[in-house]
C-alpha positions in Angstrom: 42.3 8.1 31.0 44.7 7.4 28.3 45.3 9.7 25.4 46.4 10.0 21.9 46.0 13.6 20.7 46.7 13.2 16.3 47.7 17.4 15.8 49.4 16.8 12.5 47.2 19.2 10.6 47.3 22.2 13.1 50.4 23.9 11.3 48.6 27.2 10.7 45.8 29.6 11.4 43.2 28.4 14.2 43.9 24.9 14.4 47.4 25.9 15.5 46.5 28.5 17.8 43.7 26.1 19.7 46.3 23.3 20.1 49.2 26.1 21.5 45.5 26.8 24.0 44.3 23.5 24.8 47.4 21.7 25.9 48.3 23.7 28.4 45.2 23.8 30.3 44.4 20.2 29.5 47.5 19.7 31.4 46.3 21.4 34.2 43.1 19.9 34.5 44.1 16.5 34.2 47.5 16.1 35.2 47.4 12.5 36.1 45.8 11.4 32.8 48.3 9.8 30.1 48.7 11.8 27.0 50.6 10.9 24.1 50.9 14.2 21.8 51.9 14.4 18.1 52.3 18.0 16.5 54.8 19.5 13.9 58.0 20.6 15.6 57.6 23.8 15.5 54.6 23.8 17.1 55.9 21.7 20.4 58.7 24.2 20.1 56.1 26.6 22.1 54.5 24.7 24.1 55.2 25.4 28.2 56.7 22.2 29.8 54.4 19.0 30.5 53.4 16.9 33.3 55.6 14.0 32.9 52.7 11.9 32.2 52.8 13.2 29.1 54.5 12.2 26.0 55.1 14.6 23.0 57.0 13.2 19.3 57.3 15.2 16.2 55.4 14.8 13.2 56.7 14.3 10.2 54.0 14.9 7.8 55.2 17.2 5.4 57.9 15.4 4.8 55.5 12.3 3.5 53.4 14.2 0.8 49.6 14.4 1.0 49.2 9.6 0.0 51.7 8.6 2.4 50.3 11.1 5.4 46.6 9.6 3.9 48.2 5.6 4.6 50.3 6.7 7.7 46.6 8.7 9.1 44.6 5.2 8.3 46.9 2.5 8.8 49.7 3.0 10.9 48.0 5.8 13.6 45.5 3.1 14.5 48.5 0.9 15.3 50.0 3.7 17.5 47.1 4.2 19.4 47.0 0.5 20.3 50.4 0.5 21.4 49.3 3.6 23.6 46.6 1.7 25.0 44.7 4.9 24.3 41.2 5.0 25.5 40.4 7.8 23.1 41.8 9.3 20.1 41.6 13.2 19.3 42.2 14.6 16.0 42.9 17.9 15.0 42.4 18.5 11.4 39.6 16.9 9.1 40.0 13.2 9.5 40.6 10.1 11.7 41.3 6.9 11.1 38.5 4.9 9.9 39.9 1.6 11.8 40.8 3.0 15.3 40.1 -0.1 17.5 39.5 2.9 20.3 37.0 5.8 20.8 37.2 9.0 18.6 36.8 12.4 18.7 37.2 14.5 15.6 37.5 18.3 16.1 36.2 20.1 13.0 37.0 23.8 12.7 36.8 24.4 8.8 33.1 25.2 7.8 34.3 26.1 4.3 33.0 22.0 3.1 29.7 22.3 4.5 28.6 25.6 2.3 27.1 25.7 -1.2 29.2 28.5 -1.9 32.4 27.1 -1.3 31.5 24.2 -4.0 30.4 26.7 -6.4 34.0 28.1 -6.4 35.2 25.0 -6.2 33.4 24.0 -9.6 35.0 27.1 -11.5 38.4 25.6 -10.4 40.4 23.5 -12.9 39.4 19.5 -13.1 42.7 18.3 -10.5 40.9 20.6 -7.7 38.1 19.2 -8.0 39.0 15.5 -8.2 41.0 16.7 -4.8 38.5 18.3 -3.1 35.5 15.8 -3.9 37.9 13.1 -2.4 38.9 15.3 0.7 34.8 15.6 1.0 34.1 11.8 0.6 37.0 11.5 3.7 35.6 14.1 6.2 32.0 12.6 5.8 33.4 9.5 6.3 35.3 10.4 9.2 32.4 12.2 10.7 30.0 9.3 10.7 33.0 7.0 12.3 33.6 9.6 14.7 32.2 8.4 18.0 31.9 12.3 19.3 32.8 15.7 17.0 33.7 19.1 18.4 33.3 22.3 16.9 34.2 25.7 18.3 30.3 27.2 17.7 26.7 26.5 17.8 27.1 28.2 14.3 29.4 25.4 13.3 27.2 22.6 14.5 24.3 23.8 12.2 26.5 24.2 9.2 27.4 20.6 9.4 23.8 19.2 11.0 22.5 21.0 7.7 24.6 18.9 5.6 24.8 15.6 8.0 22.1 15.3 9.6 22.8 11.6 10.9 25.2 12.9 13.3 23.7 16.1 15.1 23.5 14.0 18.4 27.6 13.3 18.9 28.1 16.9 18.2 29.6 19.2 21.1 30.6 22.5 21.1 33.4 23.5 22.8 34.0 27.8 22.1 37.3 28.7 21.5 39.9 30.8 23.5 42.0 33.8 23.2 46.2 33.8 24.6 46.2 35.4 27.5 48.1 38.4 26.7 44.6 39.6 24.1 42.7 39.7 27.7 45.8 41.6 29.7 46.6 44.2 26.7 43.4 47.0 26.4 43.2 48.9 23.5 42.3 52.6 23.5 42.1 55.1 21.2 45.8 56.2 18.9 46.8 59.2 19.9 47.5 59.3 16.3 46.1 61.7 13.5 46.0 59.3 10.9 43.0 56.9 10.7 44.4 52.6 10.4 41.9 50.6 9.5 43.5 47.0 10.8 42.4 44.0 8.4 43.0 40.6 10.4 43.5 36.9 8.9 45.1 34.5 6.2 44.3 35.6 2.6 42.2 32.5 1.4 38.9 31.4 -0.4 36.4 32.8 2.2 38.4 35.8 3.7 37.2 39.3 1.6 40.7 41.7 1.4 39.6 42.3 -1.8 36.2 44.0 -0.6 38.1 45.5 2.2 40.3 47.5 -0.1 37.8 48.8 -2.1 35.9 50.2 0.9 38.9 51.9 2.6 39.2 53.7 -1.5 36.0 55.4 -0.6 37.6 56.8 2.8 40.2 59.1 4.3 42.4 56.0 5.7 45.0 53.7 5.7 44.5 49.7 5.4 47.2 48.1 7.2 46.7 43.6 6.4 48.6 40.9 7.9 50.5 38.6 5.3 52.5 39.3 2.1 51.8 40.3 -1.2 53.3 36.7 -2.1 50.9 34.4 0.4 48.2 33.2 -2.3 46.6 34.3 -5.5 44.1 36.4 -3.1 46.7 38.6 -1.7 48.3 38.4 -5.3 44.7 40.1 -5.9 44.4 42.2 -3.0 47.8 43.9 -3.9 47.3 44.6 -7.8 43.5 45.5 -6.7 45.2 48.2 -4.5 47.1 49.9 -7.3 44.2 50.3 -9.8 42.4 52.0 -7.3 45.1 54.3 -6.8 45.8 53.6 -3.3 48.6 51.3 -3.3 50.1 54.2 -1.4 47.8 53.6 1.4 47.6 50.1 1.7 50.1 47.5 3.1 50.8 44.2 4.1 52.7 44.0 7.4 53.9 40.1 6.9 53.2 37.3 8.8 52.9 38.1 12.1 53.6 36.6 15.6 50.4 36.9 17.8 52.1 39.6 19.6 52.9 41.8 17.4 49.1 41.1 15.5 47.9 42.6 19.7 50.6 45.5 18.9 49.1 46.6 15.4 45.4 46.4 16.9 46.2 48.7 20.0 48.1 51.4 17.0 44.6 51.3 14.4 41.1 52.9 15.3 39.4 49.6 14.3 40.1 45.9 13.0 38.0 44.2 9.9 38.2 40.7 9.8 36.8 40.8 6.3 35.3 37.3 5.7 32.1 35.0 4.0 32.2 31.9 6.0 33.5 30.8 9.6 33.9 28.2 12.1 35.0 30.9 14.6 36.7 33.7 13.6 39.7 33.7 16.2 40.9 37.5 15.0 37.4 39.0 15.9 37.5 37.1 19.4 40.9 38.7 19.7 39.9 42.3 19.2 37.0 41.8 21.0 39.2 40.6 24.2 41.6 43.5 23.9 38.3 45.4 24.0 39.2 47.1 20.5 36.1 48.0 17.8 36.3 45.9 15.4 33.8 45.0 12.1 32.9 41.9 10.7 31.3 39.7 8.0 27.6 39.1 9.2 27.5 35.5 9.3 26.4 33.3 12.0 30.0 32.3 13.4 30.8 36.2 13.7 27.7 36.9 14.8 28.2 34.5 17.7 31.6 35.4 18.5 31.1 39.5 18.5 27.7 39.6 19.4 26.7 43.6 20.2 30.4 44.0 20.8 30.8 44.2 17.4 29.4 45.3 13.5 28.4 43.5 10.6 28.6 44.2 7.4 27.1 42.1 4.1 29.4 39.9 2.5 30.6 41.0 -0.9 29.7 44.5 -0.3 31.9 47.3 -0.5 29.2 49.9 0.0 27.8 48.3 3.3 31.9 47.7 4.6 32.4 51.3 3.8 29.4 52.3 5.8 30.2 50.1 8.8 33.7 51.8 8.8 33.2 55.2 8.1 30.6 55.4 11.1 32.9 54.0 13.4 35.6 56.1 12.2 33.6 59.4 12.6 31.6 58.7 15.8 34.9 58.1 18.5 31.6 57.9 21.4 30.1 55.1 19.4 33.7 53.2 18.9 34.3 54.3 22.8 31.0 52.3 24.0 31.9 49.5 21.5 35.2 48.5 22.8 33.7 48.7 26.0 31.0 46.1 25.4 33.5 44.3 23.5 35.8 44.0 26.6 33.0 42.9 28.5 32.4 40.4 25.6 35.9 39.6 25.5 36.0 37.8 28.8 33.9 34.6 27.6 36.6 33.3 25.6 39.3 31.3 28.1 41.2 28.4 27.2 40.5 27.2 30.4 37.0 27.0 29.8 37.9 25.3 26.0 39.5 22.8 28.1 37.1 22.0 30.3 34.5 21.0 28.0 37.3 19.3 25.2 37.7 16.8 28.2 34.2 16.2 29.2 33.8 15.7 25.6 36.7 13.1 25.8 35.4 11.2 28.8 32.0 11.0 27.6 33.7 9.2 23.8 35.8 7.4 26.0 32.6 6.0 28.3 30.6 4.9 24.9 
């Protein structure tokens, strides 16, 4: 089988860390297959070496502005996979180009587009957002109906989009994410430390809830350690000044952005990790507590739900109260945060690149066989 894997868009967050998973054991599994690979530089920077039937360039995307990527996505990547010969085409981000003369597959991991609450926001937002994201919409639906198969990371995912487009509920596939190895070799236990860290896990954006976090940690005897800067967005802008009202800027900090390492390190030093969210595809920091076997509390929605399971506790989404609760019981029970971690090591296991792999490429064969 000959491939073209399009990985422009996976710069950041999950798409990036799935790509960094995938290749690798796609590599392994197929060996003999022809791959042609286009990613950001400083992406294929980490990447192991590759079978030499494979072929890896450098993107240049941010160099062309958000029209030209848009022309160089639909016009001139169809042309590149015809040079290829590519029997397939895999995307990584929200589109693919309407013309490809060969099968598609379009991996979608944001589920922010195919919630009511998201466009609610996104109609208190000034007019250019708008007109921006209404036009990224009418390009994802698009690109989903072309799409001759669709993968998404959970069953979760699948309903939020089969709910919105139901046309194309029979080409979906699910294909549940991984964790890097080192989350499944590194096992948390309990800080020898006095002091209680709560860890809070993930990019500052539109659906992640620091904001909710901080206030519940103001109700308790503890310190709120978050990935990311101060700097990052308007929500960590928010997060921050939110911090010192309370009076508690003293016990909250940002610890920057941070190598997946040193995000394993900071969850073995705090007696639990939030991963304070409203809406998910996957939720990769949950998956990667739960594989270190650490306690860890989460939004109750569907995708964490799925990923955590019993390994894991909910709290409601905009609540302080109910975060506070879910905290402080984990905080003061150490038996009850001992048999969580345990179930969530257990848990933990499920989530293998390996196994990502696997079912990305029988996705790919069965796009390629239509």
């Amino acid at each position: 089988m000959r491939v073209l894997i399009s990985a422009a868009a996976a710069r950041m967050g999950g798409a990036r860390a799935h790509l960094l998973g995938l290749v690798p054991e796609f590599a392994a599994l197929a060996p003999e297959d022809h791959v042609l690979l286009i990613a950001q530089p400083d992406l294929i920077a980490e990447l192991p070496a590759l079978p030499s039937t494979w072929t890896v360039r450098a993107d240049r995307s941010q160099e062309r502005g958000p029209f030209k990527q848009l022309i160089w996505e639909q016009r001139m990547l169809p042309r590149v996979a015809t040079r290829w010969r590519a029997d397939v085409l895999l995307s990584f981000g929200s589109f693919l180009p309407l013309g490809a003369s060969c099968s598609t597959v379009l991996e979608t991991g944001n589920a922010l587009p195919f919630t009511r609450a998201y466009w609610q926001l996104i109609e208190k937002s000034p007019v250019r957002v708008q007109v921006q994201e209404g036009l990224r919409w009418l390009l994802l639906r698009a690109s989903l109906r072309a799409a001759t198969r669709i993968l998404v990371p959970t069953r979760a995912m699948r309903q939020d989009v089969v709910a919105r487009l139901p046309e194309v509920g029979n080409r979906i596939d699910v294909a549940l994410w991984g964790v890097a190895s080192f989350f499944h070799h590194l096992r948390w236990s309990e800080p020898g430390s006095t002091d209680s860290v709560v860890f809070g896990v993930s990019k500052h954006g539109i659906n992640k809830e620091f904001d909710v976090l901080v206030r519940a940690v103001a109700r308790l005897d503890a310190r709120l350690v978050m990935t990311g800067t101060p700097e990052e967005s308007r929500w960590s802008r928010e997060s921050a000044a939110l911090a010192e009202r309370l009076g508690v800027g003293d016990r909250v900090c940002f610890a920057g952005d941070l190598p997946n390492r040193s995000v394993a390190d900071l969850i073995q030093q705090s007696r639990l990790l939030v991963f304070p969210t409203w809406c998910e595809s996957f939720g990769l920091p949950l998956a990667e507590a739960v594989a270190m076997g650490a306690p860890a509390v989460a939004g109750n929605i569907p995708a964490c739900r799925e990923v955590g399971g019993d390994a894991a506790r909910y709290y409601t989404p905009g609540d302080p109260t109910s975060l506070c609760d879910a905290i402080s019981e984990l905080l003061a029970d150490r038996m009850a945060a001992s048999d969580l971690a345990q179930a969530a090591r257990e848990r933990g296991a499920h989530f293998q690149w390996r196994r990502n792999a696997e079912e990305v490429y029988a996705t790919l064969q069965r796009a390629a066989a239509a």
